[in-house]
Residue frames relative to the residue before (quaternion, step in Angstrom):
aa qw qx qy qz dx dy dz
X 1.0000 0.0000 0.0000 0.0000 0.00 0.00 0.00
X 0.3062 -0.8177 0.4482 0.1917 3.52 -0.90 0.96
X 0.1470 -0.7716 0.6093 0.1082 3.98 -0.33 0.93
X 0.0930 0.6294 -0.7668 0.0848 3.11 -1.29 1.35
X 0.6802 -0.6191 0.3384 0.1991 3.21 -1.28 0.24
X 0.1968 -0.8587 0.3102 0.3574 3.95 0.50 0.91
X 0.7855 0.1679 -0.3531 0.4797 3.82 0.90 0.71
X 0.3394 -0.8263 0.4442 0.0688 3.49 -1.38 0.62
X 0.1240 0.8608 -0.4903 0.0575 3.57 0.95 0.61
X 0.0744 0.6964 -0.6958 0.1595 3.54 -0.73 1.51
X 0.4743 0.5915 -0.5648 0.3259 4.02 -0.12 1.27
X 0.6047 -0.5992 0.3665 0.3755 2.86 -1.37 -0.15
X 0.9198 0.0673 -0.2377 0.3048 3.43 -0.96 1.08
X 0.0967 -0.9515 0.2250 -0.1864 2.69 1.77 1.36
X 0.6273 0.6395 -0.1088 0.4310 2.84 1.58 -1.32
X 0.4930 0.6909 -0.1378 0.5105 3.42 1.37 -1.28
X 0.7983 0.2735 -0.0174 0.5362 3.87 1.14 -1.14
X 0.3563 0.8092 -0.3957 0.2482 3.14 1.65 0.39
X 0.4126 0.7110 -0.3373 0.4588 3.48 1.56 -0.59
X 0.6240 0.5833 -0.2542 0.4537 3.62 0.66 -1.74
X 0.7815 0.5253 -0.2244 0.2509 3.38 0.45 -1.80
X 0.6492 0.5029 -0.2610 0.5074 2.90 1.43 -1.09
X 0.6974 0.4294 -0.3940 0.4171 3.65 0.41 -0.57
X 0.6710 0.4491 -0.4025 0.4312 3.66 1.09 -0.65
X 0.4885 0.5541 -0.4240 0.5240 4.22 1.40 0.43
X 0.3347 -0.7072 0.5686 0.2542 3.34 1.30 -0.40
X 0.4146 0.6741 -0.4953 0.3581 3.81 0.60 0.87
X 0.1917 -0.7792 0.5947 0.0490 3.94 -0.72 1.27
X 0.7482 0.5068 -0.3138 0.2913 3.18 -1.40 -0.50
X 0.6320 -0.6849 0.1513 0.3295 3.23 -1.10 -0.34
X 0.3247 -0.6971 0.5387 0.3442 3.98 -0.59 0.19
X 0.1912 -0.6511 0.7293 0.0877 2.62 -2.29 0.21
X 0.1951 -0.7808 0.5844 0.1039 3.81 -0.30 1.20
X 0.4118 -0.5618 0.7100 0.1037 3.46 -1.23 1.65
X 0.3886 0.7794 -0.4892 -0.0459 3.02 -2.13 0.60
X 0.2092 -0.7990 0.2850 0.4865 3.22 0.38 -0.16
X 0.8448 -0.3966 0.2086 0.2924 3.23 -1.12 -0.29
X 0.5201 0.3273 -0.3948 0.6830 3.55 1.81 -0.19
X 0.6760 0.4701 -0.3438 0.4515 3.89 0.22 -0.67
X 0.4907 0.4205 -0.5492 0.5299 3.82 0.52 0.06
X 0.7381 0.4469 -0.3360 0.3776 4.03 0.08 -1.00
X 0.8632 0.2784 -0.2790 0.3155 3.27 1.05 -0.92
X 0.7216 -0.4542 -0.2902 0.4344 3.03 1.76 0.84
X 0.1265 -0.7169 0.6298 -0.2711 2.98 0.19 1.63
X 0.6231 0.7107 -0.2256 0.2362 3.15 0.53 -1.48
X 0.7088 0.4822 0.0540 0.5121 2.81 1.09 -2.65
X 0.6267 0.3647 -0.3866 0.5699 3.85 0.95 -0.48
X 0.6225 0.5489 -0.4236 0.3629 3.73 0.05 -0.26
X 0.5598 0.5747 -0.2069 0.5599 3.82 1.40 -1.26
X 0.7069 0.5505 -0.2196 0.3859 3.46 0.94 -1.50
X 0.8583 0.3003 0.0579 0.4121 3.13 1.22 -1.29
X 0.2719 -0.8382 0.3063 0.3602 3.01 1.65 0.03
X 0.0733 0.8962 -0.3887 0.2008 3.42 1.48 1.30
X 0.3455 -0.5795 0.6325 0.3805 3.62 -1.19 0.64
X 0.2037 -0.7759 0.5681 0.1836 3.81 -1.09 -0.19
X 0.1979 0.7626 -0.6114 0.0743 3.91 -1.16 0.46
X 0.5896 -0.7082 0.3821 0.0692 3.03 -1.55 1.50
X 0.2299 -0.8382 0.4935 0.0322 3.31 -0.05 0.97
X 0.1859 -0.8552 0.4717 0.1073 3.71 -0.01 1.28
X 0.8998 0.0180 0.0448 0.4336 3.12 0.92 -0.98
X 0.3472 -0.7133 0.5004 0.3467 3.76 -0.54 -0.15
X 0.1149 0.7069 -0.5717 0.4004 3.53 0.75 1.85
X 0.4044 -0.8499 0.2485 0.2289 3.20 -0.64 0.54
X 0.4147 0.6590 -0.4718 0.4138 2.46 2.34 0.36
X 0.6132 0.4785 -0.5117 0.3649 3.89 0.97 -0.49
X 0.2979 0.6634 -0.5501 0.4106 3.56 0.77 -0.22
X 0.7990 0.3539 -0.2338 0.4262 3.52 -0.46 -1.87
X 0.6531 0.6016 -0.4208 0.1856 3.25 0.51 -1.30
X 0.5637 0.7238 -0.0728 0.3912 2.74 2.03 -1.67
X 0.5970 0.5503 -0.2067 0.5459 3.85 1.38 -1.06
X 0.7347 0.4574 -0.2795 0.4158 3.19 0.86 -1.29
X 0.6625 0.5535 -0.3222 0.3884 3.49 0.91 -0.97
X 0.4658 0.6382 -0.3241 0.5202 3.72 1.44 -1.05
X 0.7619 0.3523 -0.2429 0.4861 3.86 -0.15 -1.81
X 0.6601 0.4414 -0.3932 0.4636 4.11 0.58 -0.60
X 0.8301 0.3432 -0.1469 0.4142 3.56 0.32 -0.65
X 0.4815 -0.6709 0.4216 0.3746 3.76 1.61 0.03
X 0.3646 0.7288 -0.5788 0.0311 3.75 0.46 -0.33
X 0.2815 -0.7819 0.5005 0.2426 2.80 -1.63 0.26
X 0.6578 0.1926 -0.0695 0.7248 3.58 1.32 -0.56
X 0.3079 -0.7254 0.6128 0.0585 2.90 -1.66 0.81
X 0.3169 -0.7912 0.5009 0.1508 3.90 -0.35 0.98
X 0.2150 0.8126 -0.5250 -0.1337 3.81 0.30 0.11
X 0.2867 -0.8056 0.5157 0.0536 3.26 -0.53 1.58
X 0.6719 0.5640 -0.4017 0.2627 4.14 -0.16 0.08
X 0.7406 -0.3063 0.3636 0.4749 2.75 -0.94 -2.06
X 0.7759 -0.0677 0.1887 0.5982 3.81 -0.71 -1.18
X 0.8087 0.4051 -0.2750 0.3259 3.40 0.38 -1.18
X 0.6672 0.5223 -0.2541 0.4664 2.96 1.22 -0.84
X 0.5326 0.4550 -0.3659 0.6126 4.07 1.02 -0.21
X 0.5858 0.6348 -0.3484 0.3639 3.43 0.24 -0.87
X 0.8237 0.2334 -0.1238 0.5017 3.23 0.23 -1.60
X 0.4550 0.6053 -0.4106 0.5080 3.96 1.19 0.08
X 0.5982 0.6382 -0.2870 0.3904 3.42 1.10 -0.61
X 0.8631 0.1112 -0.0149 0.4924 2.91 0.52 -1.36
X 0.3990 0.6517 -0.5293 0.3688 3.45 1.33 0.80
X 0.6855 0.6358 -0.1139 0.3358 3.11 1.58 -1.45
X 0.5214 0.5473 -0.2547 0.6032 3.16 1.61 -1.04
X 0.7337 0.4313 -0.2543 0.4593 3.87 0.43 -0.84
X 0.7073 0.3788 -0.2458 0.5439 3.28 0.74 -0.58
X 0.5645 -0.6519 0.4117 0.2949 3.93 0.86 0.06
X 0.7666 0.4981 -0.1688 0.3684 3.38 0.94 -0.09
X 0.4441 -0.7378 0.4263 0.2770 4.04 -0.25 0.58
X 0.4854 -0.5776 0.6548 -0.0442 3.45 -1.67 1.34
X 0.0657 -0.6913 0.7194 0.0141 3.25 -1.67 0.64
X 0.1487 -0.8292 0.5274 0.1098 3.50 -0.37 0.68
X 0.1744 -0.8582 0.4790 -0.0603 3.10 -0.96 1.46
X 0.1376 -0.8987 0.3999 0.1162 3.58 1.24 1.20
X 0.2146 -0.8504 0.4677 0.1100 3.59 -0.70 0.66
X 0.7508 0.1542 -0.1289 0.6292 2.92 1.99 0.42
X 0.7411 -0.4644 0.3892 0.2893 3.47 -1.47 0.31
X 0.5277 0.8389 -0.0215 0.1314 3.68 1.04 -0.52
X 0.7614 0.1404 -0.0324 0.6320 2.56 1.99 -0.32
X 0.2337 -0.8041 0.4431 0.3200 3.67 -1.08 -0.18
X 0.4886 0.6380 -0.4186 0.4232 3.29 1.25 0.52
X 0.0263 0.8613 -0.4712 0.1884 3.92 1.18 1.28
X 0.8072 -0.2563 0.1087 0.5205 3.07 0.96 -1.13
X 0.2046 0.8061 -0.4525 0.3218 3.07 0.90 1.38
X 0.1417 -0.9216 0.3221 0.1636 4.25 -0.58 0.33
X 0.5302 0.5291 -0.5521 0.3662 1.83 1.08 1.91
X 0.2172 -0.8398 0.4511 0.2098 3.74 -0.30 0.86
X 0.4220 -0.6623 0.6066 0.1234 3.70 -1.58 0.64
X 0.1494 -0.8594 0.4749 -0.1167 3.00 -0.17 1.82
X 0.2324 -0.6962 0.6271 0.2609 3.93 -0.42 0.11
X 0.1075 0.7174 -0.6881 -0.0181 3.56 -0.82 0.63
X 0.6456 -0.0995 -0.1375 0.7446 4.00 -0.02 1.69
X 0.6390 -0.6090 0.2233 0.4134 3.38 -0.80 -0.97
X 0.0473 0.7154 -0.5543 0.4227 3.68 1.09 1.89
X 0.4144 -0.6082 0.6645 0.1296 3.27 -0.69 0.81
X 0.2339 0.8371 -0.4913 -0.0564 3.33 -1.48 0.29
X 0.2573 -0.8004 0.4359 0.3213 3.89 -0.05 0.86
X 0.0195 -0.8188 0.5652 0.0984 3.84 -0.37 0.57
X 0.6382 -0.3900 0.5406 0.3851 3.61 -1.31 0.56
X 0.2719 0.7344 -0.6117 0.1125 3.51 -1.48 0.57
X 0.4979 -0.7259 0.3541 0.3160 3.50 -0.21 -0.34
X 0.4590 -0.7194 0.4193 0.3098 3.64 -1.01 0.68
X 0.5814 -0.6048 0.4135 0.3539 3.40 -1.08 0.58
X 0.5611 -0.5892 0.5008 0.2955 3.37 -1.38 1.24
X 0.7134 -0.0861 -0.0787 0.6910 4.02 0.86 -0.16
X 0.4906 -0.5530 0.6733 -0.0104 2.88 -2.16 -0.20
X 0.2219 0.7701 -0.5813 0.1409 4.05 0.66 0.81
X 0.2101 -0.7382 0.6344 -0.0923 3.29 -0.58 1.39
X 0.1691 0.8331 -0.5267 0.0040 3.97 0.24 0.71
X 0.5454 -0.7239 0.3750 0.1950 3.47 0.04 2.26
X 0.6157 0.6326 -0.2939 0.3665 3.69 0.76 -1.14
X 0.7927 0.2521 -0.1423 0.5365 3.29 1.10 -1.11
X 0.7183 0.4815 -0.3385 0.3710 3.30 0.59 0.21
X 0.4984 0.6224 -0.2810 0.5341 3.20 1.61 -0.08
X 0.6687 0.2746 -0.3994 0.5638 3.58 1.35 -0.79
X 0.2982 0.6107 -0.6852 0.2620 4.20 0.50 0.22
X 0.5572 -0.5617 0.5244 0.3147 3.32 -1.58 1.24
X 0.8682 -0.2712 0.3201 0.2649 3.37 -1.65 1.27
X 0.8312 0.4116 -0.1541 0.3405 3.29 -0.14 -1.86
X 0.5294 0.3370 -0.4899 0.6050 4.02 1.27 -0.95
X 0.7489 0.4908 -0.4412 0.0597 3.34 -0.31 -0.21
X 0.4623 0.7034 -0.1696 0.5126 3.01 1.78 -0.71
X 0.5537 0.5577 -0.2865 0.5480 3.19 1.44 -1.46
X 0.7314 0.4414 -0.2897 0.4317 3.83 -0.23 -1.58
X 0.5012 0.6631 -0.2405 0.5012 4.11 1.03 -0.69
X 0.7413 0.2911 -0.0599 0.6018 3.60 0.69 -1.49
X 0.6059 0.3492 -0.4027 0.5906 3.97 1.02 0.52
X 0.7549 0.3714 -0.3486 0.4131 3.38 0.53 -0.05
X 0.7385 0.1901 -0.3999 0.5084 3.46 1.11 0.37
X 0.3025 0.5540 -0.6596 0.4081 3.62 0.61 1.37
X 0.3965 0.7222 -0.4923 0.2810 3.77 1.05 0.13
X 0.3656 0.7264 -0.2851 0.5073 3.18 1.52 -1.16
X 0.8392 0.2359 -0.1270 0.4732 3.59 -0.73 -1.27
X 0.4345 0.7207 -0.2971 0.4512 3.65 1.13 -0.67
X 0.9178 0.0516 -0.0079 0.3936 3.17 -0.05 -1.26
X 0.2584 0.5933 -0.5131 0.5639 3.29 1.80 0.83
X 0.7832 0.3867 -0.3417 0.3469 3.62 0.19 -0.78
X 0.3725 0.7451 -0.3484 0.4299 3.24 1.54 -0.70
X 0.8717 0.2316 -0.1825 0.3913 3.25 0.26 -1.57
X 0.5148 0.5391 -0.5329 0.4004 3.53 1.55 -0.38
X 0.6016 0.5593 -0.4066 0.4000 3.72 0.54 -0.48
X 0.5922 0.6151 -0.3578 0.3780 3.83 0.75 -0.69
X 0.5608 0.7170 -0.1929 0.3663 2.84 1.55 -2.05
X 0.9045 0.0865 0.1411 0.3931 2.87 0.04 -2.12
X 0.7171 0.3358 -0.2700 0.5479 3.63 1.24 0.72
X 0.4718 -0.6825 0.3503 0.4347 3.69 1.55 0.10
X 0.4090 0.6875 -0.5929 0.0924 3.70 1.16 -0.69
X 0.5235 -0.3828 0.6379 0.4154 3.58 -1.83 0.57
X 0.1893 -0.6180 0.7602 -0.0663 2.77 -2.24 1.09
X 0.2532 -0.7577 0.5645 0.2076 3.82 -0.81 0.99
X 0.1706 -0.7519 0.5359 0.3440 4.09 0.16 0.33
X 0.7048 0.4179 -0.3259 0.4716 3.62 0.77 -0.55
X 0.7311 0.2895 -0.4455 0.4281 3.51 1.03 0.89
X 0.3354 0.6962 -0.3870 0.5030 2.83 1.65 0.58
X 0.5634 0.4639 -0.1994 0.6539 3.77 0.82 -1.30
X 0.7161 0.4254 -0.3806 0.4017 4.09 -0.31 -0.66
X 0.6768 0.3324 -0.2851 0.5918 3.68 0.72 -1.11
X 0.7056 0.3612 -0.4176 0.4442 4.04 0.08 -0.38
X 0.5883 0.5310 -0.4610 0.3993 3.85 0.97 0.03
X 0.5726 0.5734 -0.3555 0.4658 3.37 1.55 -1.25
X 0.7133 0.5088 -0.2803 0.3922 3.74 0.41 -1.20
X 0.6728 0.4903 -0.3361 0.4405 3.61 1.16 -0.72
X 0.5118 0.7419 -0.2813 0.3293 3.23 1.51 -0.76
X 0.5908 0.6194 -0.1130 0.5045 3.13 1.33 -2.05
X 0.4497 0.6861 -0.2642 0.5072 3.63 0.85 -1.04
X 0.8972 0.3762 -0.0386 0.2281 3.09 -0.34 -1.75
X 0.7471 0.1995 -0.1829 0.6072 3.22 1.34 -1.30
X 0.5348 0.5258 -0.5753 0.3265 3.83 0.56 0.81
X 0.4662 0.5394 -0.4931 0.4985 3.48 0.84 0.44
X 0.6545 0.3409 -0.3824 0.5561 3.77 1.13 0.37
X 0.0460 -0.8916 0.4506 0.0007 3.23 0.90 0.94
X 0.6812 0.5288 -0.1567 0.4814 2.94 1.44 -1.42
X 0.6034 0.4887 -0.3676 0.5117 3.93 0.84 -0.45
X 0.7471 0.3070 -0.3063 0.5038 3.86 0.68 -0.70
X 0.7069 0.2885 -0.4929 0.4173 3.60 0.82 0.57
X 0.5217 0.4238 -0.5283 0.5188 3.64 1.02 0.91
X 0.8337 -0.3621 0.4049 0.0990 3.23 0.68 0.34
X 0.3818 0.7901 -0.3655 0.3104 3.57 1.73 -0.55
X 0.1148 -0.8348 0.4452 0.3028 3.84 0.02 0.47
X 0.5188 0.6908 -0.3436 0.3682 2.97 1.51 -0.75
X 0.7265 0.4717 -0.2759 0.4166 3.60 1.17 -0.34
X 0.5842 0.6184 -0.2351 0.4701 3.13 1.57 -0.35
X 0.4966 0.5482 -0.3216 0.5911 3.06 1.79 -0.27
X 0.7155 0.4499 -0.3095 0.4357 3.39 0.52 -0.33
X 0.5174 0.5104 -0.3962 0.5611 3.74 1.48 -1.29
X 0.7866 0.2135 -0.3775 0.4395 4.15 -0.10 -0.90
X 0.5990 0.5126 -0.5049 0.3514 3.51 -0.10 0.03
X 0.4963 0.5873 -0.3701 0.5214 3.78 1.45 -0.44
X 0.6944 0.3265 -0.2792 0.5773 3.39 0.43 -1.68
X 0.6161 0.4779 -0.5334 0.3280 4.18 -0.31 -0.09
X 0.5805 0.5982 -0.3158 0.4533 2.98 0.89 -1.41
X 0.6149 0.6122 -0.2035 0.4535 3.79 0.55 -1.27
X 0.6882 0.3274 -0.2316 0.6046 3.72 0.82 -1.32
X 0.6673 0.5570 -0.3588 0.3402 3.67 0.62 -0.19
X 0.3756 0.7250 -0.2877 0.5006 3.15 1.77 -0.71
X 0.8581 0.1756 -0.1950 0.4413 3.28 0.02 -1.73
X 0.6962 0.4819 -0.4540 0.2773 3.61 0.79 -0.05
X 0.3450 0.6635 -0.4683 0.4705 3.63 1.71 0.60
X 0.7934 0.4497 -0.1955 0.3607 3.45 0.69 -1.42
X 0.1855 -0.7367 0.6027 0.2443 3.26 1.84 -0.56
X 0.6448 0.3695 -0.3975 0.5382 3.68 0.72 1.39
X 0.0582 -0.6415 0.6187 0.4498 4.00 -0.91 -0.77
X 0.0502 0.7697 -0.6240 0.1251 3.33 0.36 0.92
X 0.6939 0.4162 -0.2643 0.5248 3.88 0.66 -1.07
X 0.7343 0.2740 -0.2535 0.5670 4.14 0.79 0.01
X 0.9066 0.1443 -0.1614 0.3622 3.32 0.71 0.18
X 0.1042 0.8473 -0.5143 0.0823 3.53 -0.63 1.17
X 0.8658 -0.0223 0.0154 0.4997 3.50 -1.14 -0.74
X 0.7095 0.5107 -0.2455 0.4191 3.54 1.12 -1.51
X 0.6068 0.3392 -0.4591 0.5531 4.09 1.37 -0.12
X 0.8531 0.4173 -0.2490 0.1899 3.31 0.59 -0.06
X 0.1126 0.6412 -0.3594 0.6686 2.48 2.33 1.20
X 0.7982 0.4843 -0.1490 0.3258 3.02 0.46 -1.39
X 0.5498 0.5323 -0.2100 0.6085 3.68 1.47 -0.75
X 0.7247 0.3191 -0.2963 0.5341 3.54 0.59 -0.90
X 0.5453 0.4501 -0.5493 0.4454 3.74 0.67 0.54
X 0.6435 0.5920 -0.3264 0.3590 3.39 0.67 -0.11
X 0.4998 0.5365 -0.2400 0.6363 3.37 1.83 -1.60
X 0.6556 0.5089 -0.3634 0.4232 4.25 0.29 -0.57
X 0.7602 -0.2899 0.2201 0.5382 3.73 0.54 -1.10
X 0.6626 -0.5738 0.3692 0.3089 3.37 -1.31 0.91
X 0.0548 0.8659 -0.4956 0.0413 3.69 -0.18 0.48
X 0.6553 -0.6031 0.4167 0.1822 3.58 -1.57 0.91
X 0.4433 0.7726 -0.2328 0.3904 3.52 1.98 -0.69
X 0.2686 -0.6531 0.6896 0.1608 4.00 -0.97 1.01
X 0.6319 -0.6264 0.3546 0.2874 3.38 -1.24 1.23
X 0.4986 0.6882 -0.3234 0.4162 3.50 1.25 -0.26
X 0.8518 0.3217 -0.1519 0.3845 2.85 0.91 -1.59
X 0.3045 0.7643 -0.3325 0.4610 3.55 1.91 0.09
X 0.7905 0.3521 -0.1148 0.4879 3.18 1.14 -1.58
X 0.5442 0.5306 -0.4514 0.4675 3.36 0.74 -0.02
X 0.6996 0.3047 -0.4227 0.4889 3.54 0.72 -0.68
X 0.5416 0.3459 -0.5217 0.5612 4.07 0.33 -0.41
X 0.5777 0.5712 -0.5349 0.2320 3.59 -0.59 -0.05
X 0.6292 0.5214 -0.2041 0.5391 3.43 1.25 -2.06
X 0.6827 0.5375 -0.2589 0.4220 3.94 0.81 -0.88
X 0.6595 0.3027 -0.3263 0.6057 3.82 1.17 -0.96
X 0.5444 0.6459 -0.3863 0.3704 3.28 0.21 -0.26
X 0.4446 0.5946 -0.2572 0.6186 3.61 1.30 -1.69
X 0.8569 0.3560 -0.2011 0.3139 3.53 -0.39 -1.44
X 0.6295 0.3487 -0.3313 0.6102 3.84 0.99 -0.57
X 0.4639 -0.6609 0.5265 0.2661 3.56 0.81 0.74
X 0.4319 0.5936 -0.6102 0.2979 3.95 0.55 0.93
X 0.8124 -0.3825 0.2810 0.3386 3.04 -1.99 -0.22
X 0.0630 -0.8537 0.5117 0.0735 3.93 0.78 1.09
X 0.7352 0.3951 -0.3610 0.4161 3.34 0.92 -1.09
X 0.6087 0.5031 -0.5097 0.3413 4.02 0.33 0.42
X 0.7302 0.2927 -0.4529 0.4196 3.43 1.44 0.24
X 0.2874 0.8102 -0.3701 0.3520 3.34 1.32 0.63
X 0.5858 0.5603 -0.1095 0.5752 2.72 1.05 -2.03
X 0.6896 0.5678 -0.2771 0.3539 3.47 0.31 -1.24
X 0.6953 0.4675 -0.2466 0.4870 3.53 0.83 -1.48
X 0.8551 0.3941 -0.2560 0.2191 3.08 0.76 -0.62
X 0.2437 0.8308 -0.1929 0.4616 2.47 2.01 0.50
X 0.5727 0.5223 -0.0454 0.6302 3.20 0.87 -2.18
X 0.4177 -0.6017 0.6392 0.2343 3.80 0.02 -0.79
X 0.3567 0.7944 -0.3533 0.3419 3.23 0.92 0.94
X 0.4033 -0.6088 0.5675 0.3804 3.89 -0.32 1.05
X 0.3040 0.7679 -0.5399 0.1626 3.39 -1.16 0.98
X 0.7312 0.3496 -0.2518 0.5289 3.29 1.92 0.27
X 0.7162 -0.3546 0.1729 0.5757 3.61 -0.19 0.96
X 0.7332 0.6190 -0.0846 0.2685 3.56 0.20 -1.43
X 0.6534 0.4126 -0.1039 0.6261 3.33 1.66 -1.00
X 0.6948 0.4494 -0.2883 0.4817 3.21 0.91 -1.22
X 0.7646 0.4783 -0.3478 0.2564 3.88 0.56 -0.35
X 0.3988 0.7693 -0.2426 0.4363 2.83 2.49 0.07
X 0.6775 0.4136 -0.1499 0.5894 3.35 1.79 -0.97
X 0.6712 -0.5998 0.2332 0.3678 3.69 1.50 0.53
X 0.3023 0.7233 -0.3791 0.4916 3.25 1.49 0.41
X 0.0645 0.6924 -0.6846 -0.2185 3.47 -1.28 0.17
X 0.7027 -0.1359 0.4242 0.5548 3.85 -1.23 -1.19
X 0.7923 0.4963 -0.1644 0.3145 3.05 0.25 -1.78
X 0.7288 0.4217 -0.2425 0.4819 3.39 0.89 -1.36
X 0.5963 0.4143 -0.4465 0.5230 4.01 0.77 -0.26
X 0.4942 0.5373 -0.5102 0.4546 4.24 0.88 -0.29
X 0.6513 0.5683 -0.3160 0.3911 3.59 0.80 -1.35
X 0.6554 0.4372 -0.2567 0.5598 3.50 0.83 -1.61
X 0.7062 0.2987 -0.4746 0.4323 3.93 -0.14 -0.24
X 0.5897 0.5308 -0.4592 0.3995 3.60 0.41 -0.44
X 0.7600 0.3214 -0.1998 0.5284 3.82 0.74 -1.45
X 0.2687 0.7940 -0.5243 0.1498 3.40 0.68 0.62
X 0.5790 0.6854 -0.1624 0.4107 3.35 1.40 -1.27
X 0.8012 0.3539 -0.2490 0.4134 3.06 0.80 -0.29
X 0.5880 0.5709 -0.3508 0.4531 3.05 1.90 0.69
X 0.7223 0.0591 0.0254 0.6886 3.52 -0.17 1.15
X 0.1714 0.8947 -0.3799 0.1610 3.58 0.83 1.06
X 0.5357 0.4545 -0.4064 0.5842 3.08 1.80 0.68
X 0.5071 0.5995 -0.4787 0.3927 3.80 1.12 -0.23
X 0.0480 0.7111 -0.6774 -0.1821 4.35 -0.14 0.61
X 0.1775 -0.6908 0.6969 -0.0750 3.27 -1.74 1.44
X 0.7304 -0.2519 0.3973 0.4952 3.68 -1.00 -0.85
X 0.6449 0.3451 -0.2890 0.6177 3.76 0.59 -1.03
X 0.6988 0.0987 -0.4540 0.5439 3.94 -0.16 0.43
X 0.6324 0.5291 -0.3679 0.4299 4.20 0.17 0.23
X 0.8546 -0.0198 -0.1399 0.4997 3.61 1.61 0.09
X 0.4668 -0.7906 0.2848 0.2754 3.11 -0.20 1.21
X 0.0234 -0.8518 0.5194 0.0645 3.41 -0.38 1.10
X 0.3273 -0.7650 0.5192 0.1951 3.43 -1.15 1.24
X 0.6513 -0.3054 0.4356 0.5411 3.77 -0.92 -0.27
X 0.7148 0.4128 -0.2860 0.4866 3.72 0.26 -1.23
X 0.7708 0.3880 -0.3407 0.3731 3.76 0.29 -0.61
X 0.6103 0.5681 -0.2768 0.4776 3.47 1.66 -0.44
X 0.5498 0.5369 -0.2995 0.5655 3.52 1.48 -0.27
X 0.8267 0.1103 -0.3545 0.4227 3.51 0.53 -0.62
X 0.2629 0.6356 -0.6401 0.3423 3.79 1.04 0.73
X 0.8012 0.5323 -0.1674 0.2163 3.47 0.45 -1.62
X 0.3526 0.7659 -0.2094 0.4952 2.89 1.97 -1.12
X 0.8719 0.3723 -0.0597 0.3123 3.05 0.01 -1.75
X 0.6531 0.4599 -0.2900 0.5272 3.78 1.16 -1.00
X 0.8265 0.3211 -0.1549 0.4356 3.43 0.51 -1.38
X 0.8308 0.3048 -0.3398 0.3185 3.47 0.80 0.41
């Protein structure tokens, strides 16, 4: 069964009419507005007032904030969950909600991701990544005003997930190829529209760092379009392959200063290298966008050479049933050094 979300609200000040939305869903009782702790101020804050909302700060996407998150719902009766932020915050609204029996609205406060309204959520259990069933949000209020003023970088970040689609669905099909897995072509075509999209409006680099909402309307409709993808496939197969899991296993290697976006952009330029596609057009791209993507930047965010050699090598053991390129060619230490060598410097 496919879950999508039965309203979409991507305008400006959307947020402001959030009251409306909810009564046109026909949803009672009471809420509770996720957020973290800069996103409560920038508007967390204003949905709670709006809604006469209880409110709680969501640090991480551990799964203890999950529970913490269930527990607070079943003690207080909620009925809807608000999930005001970024990834972590949606994330763990996901799958509190799904556990707890009850529906979520997701209320992105940036550009940053593609997991808007997808059901599945990315959970950290120690530090293992993990993609877990959950449930899509009953709407989507995207309020352009605020997300346009999100700082540059989430955006850049949400930009550099949407054209790891590319490498994404390359593995997809190497997996069809060479393991029979089902393939969705019409979620194949959704995630390569999102990624072409990304493409297109970063060459207005300069409109999305003034701020252009009209373009932001276009950046979240890309990432939806993306979360819609995986909630056809009832997988993130089409948004996610070798290059997030490159990208996770930089994380399992060494704490680091990096925004999952920008993690993936650099595992992207590398899987990409390796399915012997067109790496240097999302190179070119990142650097465009102002994206860390050459040795130099990236060790600024705590990265070295070495430690991304480490993360492509321990990649396998992320999502070790997902087969991609890194389980389709044997990579040695020496061949992963001069991949890296070569893209990122």
């Amino acid at each position: 069964m496919i879950e999508l979300p039965r309203m979409v609200v991507v305008e400006k000040g959307s947020i402001k009419k959030i009251d409306k939305i909810i009564k046109k869903l026909k949803i009672k009782g009471k809420i509770i507005v996720l957020s973290g702790e800069k996103t409560y101020k920038i508007a967390g804050k204003d949905l709670c007032e709006i809604l006469g909302a209880r409110h709680k700060i969501v640090r991480s996407s551990q799964i203890s904030a999950v529970n913490e998150v269930v527990d607070t719902v079943k003690a207080k009766n909620i009925n809807l969950i608000a999930a005001c932020g970024g990834g972590k915050v949606i994330d763990v609204a996901k799958l509190a909600s799904a556990r707890c029996g009850i529906e979520y609205i997701s209320v992105p406060t940036a550009a940053s991701h593609d997991g808007l309204v997808s059901p599945l959520a990315s959970i950290r259990i120690g530090r293992m990544p993990a993609s877990v069933k959950a449930k899509a949000p009953l709407a989507i209020v995207a309020d352009l005003e605020v997300i346009s003023k999100a700082p540059i970088r989430l955006t850049v970040s949400g930009l550099l997930d949407l054209v790891a689609k590319f490498s994404a669905v390359r593995d997809w099909r190497l997996a069809n190829k060479e393991k029979n897995e089902e393939i969705s072509e019409y979620s194949v075509k959704l995630a390569l529209l999102s990624a072409k999209t990304a493409l297109k409006v970063g060459r207005d680099i300069k409109r999305i760092k003034k701020g252009d909402t009209d373009i932001f309307k276009k950046i979240i409709k890309a990432l939806i379009a993306s979360s819609v993808a995986i909630s056809i496939a009832n997988s993130s197969r089409p948004a996610s392959g070798s290059e997030h899991k490159i990208a996770h296993a930089m994380d399992i290697v060494k704490e680091n200063k990096a925004l999952h976006g920008e993690k993936v952009g650099i595992a992207t330029v590398i899987s990409l290298y390796m399915q012997k596609a067109r790496w240097r057009r999302v190179k070119s791209f990142a650097k465009n966008i102002g994206a860390p993507i050459d040795i130099g930047n990236i060790e600024e965010l705590g990265l070295s050479i070495d430690d991304i050699v480490e993360a492509v090598l321990k990649a396998k053991e992320v999502k070790p049933e997902r087969y991609t390129i890194i389980e389709h060619i044997e990579i040695t230490r020496e061949k992963a050094e001069n991949i890296i060598k070569k893209v990122l410097t």
